[in-house]
C-alpha positions, 0 to 999 in steps of 0.5 A: 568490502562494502563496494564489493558488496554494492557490485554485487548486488549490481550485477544480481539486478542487471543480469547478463547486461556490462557492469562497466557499461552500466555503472559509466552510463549512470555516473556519467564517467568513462568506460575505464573509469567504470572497469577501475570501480569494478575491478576494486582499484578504484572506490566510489565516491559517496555520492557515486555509491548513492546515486548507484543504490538510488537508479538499481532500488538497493537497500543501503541499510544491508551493508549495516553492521548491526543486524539491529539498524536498519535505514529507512524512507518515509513518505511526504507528510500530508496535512492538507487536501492539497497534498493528497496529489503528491501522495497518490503520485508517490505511491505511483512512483513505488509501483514504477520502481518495483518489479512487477510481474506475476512473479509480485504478490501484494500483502494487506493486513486490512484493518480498514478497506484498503485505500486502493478500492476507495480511489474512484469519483465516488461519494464514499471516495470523496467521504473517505477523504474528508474523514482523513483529512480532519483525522490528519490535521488537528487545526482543520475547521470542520465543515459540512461535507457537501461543502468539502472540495478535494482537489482533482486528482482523478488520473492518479488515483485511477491509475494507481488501483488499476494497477494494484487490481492487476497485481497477485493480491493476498488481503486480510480482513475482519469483522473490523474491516469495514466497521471504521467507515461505517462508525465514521459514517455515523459520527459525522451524521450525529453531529449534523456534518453528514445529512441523511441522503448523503449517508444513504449514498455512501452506505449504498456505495459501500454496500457496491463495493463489498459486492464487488470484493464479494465477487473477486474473491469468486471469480479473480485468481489472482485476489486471495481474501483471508478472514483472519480472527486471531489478530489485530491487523495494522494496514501494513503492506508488503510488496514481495518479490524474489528480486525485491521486496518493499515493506510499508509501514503506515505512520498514519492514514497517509504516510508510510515508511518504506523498508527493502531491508532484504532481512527485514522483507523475509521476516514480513513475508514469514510473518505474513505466512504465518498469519495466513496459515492461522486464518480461514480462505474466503475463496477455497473455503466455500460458499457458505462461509463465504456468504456468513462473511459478506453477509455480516458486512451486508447486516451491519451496512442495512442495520445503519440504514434503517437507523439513520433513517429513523 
């Protein structure tokens, strides 16, 4: 029953492509050892079944009999700068494996600015980094951030918000939002780790990139900005599609577990739904709730400024 199923799911992902050319192509068997597994005389071996689920992107957790069970994966820990670069690359290799097309829509409930913006050679970029990184780790000596070095991982991080600025895109924000970095910004220059003209820098920075989201949400059809007040948001990402969908769920500021649990996804999607049914369209609601929202940002980013200069 459960191969049944797995074939299933095969043939729904490869179209009108060969079954047994398929599966002999990845298994590395014969043409006839392949029609033997396809017509149910013969079974898959565990690792045929794995390496069978791990090539097509199928969720194994679906053959579960318990609706209450479902299988998971988790991405690498990250505890020091020097695995920033195995994250970025992972995240890459998520976007690789999913179907991207138009047909794919990106779901943020941003608790924070999302990650994706903050992926560039900038002083914020850098800045955000160095809060992260003694966030994640309780043993890392605090230094002054002009002496903090991340490792260069340029290429990847370029690559990875470009993709993600190209896909269909639905965030959700709040007023808490973009509050984090700016409490962030202030508790490092109160203890004397953020002098003043690199605070300056960042807030300017900051205030850059809530232009230019200000600016997507006017002109960019595919990026949908949601103010939503009701909830608390959790920086869940939830990547939909027809096909095939991916559920992210942080465990901290850099570890996700990944779930493609094809229930799971539609109950995601429903939930995401509803959320943007009890939330207000910065794109279609008009200019002036639109500036009342990115003005409060604006306020709070000036309203810092003049304190740390004081």
């Amino acid at each position: 029953m459960h191969q049944e199923r797995l074939l299933k799911e095969i043939r729904r992902k490869i179209g009108d492509n060969s079954l047994n050319d398929e599966i002999a192509n990845i298994l590395h068997i014969s043409y006839d050892a392949a029609h033997r597994r396809s017509s149910l005389k013969a079974k898959f071996s565990f690792e045929e079944a794995l390496e069978l689920a791990k090539y097509f992107q199928i969720s194994l957790d679906q053959f579960q009999i318990s609706d209450h069970q479902i299988v998971v994966r988790k991405t690498s820990a990250v505890s020091k700068t020097e695995d920033l670069e195995s994250f970025f690359r992972n995240n890459l290799t998520v976007f690789e494996n999913l179907p991207l097309s138009n047909e794919m829509t990106i779901y943020y409930s941003a608790k924070d600015i999302p990650f994706f913006y903050t992926l560039s050679d900038t002083l914020l970029s850098r800045f955000k980094v160095y809060v992260w990184m003694n966030l994640l780790n309780a043993q890392q000596v605090f230094i002054p951030f002009l002496e903090f070095s991340p490792p260069n991982f340029e290429l990847n991080t370029k690559e990875l918000r470009k993709i993600y600025e190209e896909q269909n895109v639905v965030e959700l924000w709040n007023d808490m939002t973009a509050a984090s970095v700016l409490q962030q910004i202030v508790y490092y220059h109160e203890t004397g780790l953020l002098k003043k003209n690199e605070a300056g820098i960042i807030l300017q920075e900051l205030k850059e990139l809530i232009e230019y989201i200000e600016k997507k949400t006017e002109n960019n059809p595919k990026f949908h900005l949601y103010e939503n007040e009701l909830m608390h948001l959790s920086n869940d990402i939830f990547f939909h599609h027809p096909q095939q969908s991916l559920f992210a769920i942080p465990t901290n500021m850099f570890g996700y577990l990944l779930i493609n649990d094809e229930k799971t996804c539609k109950e995601t999607q429903n939930y995401f739904e509803h959320q943007i049914k009890n939330s207000k369209s910065l794109n279609t609601s008009g200019n002036r709730d639109r500036k009342k929202f990115f003005n409060k940002i604006y306020v709070q980013i000036e309203d810092l400024k003049q304190k740390i200069a004081l």
